[in-house]
C-alpha positions in Angstrom: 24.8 -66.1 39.4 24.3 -63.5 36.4 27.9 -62.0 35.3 27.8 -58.7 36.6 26.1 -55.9 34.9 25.0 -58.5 32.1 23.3 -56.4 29.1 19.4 -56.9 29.2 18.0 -56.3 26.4 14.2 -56.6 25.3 12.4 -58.2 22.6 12.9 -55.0 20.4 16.8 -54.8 21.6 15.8 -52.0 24.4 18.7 -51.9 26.9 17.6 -51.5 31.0 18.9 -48.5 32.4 16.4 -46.5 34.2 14.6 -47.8 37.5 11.7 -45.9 38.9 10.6 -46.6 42.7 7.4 -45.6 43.8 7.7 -45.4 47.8 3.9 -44.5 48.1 0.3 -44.5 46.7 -0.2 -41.5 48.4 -0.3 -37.4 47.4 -1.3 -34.0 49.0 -3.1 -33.2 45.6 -5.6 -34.0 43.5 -4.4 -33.4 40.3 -6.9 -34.1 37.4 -4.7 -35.7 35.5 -4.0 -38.0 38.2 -5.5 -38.4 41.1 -8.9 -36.4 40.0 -10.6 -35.7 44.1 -13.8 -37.2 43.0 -12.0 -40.6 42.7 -9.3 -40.4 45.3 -11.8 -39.1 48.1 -11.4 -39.3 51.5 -12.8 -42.9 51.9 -10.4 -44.4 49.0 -8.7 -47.5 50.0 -4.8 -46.6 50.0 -2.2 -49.2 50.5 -1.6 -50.6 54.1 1.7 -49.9 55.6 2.5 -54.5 55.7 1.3 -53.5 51.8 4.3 -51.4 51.2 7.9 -52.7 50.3 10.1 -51.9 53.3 13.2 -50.1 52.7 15.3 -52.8 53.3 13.5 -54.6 50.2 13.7 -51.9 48.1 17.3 -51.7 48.5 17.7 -55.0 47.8 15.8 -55.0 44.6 17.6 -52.0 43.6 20.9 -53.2 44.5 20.2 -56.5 42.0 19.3 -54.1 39.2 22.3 -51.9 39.8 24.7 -54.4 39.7 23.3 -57.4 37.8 21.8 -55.2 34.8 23.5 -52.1 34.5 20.7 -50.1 35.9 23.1 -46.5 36.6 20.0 -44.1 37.5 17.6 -44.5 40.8 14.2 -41.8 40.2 12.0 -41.8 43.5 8.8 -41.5 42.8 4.7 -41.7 44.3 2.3 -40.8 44.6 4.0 -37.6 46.5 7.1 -39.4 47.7 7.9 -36.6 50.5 4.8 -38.4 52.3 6.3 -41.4 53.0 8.1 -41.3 56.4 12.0 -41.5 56.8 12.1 -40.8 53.1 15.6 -39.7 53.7 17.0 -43.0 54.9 16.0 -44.9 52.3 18.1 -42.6 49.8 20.8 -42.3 52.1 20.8 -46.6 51.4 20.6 -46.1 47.8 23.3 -44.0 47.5 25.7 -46.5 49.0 25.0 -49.0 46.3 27.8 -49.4 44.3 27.4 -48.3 40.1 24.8 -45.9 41.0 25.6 -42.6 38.9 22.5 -40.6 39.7 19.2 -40.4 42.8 16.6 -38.2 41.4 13.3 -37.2 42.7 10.2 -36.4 41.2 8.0 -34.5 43.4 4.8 -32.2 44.3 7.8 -29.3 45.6 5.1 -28.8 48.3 7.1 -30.4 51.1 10.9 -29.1 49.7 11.0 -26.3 52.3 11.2 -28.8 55.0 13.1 -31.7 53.4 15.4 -30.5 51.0 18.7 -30.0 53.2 18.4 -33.5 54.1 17.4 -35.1 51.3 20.4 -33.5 49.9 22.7 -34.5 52.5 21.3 -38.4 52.1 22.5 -38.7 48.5 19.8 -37.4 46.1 20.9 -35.4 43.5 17.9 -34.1 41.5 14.3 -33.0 42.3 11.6 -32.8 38.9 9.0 -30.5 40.6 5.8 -30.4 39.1 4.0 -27.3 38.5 1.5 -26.6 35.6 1.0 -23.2 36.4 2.3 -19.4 37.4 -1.5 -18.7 38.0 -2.9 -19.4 41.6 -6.3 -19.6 40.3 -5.2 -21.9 37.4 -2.8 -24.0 39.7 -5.5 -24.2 42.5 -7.8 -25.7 40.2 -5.3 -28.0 38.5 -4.3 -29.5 41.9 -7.3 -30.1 43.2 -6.5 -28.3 46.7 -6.0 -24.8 46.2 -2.4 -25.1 47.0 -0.5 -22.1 46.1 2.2 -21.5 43.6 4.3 -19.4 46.1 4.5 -22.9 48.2 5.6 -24.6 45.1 8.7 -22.1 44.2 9.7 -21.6 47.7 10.3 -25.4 47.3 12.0 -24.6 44.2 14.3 -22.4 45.4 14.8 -24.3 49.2 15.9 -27.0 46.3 18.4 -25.0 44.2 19.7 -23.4 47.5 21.1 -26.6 49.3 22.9 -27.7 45.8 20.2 -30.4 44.5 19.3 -29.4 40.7 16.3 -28.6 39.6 14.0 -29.7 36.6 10.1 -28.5 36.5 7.3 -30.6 34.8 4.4 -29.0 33.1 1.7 -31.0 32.0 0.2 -28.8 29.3 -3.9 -29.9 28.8 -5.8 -27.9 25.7 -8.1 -25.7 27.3 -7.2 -25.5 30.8 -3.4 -23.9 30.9 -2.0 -23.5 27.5 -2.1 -20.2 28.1 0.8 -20.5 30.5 3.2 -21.8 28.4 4.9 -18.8 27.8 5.4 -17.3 31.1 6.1 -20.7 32.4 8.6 -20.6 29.6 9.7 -16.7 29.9 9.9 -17.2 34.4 12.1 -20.7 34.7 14.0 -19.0 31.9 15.1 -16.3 33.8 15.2 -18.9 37.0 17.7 -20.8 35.3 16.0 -24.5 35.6 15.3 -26.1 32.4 11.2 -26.5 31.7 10.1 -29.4 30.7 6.1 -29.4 28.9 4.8 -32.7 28.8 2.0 -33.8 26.2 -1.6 -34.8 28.2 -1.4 -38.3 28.8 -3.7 -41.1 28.8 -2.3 -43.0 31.8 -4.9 -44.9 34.1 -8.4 -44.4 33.7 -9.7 -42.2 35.7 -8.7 -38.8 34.3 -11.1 -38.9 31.4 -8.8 -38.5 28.9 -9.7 -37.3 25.3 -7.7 -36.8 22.1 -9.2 -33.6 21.9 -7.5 -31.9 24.9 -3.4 -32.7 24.2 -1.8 -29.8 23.2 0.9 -30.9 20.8 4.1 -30.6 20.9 4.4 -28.9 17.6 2.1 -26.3 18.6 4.1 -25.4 22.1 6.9 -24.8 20.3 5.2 -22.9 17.8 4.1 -20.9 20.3 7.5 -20.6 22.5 9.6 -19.9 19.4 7.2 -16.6 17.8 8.5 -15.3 21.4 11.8 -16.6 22.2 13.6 -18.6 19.2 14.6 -21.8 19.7 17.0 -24.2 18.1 17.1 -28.2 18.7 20.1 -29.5 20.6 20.9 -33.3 21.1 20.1 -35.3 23.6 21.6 -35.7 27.2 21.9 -39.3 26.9 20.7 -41.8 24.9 16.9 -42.5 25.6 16.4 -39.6 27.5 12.5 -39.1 26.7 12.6 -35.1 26.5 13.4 -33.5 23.2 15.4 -30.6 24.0 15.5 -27.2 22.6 17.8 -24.6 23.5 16.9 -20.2 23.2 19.2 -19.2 20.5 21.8 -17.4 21.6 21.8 -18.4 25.0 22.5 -21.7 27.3 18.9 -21.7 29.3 17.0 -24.6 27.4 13.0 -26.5 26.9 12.3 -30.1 26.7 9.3 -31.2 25.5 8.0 -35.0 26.4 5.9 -36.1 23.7 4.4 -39.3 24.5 1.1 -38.5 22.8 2.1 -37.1 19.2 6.0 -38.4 19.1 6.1 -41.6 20.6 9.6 -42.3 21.7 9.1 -46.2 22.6 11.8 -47.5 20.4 14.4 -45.9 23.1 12.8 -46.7 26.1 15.2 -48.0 29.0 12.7 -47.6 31.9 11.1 -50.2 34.3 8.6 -48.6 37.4 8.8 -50.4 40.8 5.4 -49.6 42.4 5.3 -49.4 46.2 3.5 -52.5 46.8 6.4 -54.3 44.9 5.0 -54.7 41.3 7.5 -54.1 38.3 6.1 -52.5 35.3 7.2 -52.2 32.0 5.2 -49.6 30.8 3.9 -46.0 31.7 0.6 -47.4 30.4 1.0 -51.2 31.4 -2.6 -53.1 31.9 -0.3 -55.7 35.0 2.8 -55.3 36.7 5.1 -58.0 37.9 4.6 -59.2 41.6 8.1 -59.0 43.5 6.5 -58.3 46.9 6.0 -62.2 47.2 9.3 -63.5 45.9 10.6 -61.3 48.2 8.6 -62.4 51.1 9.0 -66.2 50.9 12.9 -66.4 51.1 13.7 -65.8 46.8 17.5 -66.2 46.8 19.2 -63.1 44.6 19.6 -65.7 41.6 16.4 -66.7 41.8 15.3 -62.8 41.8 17.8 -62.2 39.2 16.3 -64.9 37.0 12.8 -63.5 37.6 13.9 -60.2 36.9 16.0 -61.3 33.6 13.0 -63.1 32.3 10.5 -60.1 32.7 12.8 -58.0 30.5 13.5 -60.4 28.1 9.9 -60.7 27.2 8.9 -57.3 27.4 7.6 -55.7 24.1 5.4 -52.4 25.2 5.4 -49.8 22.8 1.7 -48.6 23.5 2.4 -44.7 22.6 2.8 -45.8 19.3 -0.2 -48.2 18.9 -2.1 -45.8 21.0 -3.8 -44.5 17.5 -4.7 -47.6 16.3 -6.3 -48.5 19.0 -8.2 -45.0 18.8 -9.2 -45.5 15.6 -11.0 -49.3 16.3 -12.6 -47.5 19.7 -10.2 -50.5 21.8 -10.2 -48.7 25.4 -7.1 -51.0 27.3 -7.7 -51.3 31.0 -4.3 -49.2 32.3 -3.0 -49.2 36.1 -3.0 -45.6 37.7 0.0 -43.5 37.6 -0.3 -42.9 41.2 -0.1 -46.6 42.0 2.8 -47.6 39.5 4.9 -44.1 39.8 5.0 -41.5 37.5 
């Protein structure tokens, strides 16, 4: 077997520190940039439940990764992870895994009222909850259900009051909610959870993506700093894909995540575990890694620990920065959904 917490390192020396695990391909909103309604209707063909990695497998996978490859940080992802049932159990198994530093969410904040004390006691640590906008109207529109922003902060706070922190996600889209980047900027300010704007991306195929409608980083904090001027601080931790800016003269801070104009490939540590039991390497990968059958015809650990080693070693995506060159020869790459891989 693998020496413990061997370093695996990729074909352009990227170390493996950061698993994702999608638990579901399923959400409570239709976000265009997603899951746009007309696509993901009523008649779309989710995953089965036999189609889903059980628990028990995803701990198992996770616990190879953790202690085989220095994986320290667990995110759950979806789809809207709160929808898959005993959510809870799974991170209360998770948490037991020795070498794990840090369970984060990422999440909708729609179901937080109702599941945050116990997600809490479980083991997770963190919730990212996604929220594009202060403006019902705008919101509504941008999640594709009318859902409220009052549901989305009294998550928030249901969060922030049972200890878990709290980061917020705002996918900024030219022409649909720039305007809200500064009282998104002025309100979590005052909230005390650090904002995170991330660049429109071009992940799957479905959300129509066009050049034309990324708002650039430079221009948010253009736009953030003629308000409320801000100063670049370093990172958190080494490949941490936010760039992080902090108000002058105060602690509160901004991150922006730039995938678009500020590609941040040569740093990234991250692998996705869909919830179907594919591994990706990429945010925008074209095929995953199939783990569901390894894992369902009696794989011992070295031999999933060999499969696993050999996926890394091989991987070379850096698609953010050949994104433009692609552009620019009109090459449109066939990209799996973020709903089915995990954001």
């Amino acid at each position: 077997m693998m020496k413990q917490s061997t370093e695996l390192l990729d074909k352009l020396n990227r170390p493996l520190r950061d698993l994702r695990i999608s638990v579901t391909d399923k959400c409570n909103f239709r976000c265009q940039y997603c899951m746009p309604a007309e696509i993901f209707g009523p008649d779309f063909p989710f995953l089965k439940r036999s189609e889903l990695l059980s628990f028990e497998e995803i701990e198992r996978l996770a616990r190879l990764f953790v202690s085989n490859f220095g994986v320290k940080k667990l995110r759950i992802t979806g789809g809207e992870p709160l929808m898959r049932k005993d959510i809870s159990y799974l991170i209360s198994k998770l948490a037991d895994i020795d070498g794990v530093e840090d369970i984060a969410m990422t999440t909708n904040g729609s179901l937080l009222t109702k599941y945050a004390n116990e997600l809490k006691s479980a083991g997770l640590r963190r919730v990212t909850i996604s929220l594009d906008s202060l403006d019902n109207n705008i919101f509504g529109m941008m999640n594709g259900r009318n859902v409220k922003v009052e549901e989305v902060l009294a998550g928030i706070d249901a969060a922030k009051d049972v200890g878990l922190g709290v980061k917020i996600n705002m996918v900024v889209q030219k022409g649909v909610n720039e305007t809200e980047i500064i009282p998104m900027a002025k309100f979590f300010r005052e909230k005390g959870h650090p904002l995170r704007f991330i660049e429109y991306m071009d992940v799957g195929n479905t959300n129509k993506w066009d050049l034309k409608e990324v708002y650039p980083k430079k221009q948010i904090l253009e736009d953030i700093h003629s308000v409320m001027p801000l100063e670049p601080i370093d990172p958190n931790y080494k490949g941490e894909v936010a760039t992080r800016f902090r108000y002058v003269g105060s602690s509160e801070e901004i991150g922006i995540i730039s995938s678009v104009t500020d590609a941040f490939c040569s740093s990234c540590n991250r692998a996705r575990l869909s919830a179907d039991g594919n591994l990706f390497t990429c945010l925008f990968a074209s095929k995953g890694y199939d783990l569901r059958e390894p894992l369902r015809t009696n794989y011992s650990d070295s031999e999933l620990i060999e499969l696993l080693s050999d996926i890394w070693f091989k991987r070379k995506d850096q698609y953010s920065v050949e994104r433009n060159t692609l552009l620019e020869k009109n090459v449109v790459k066939n990209k799996i959904e973020m709903s089915k891989m995990g954001g």
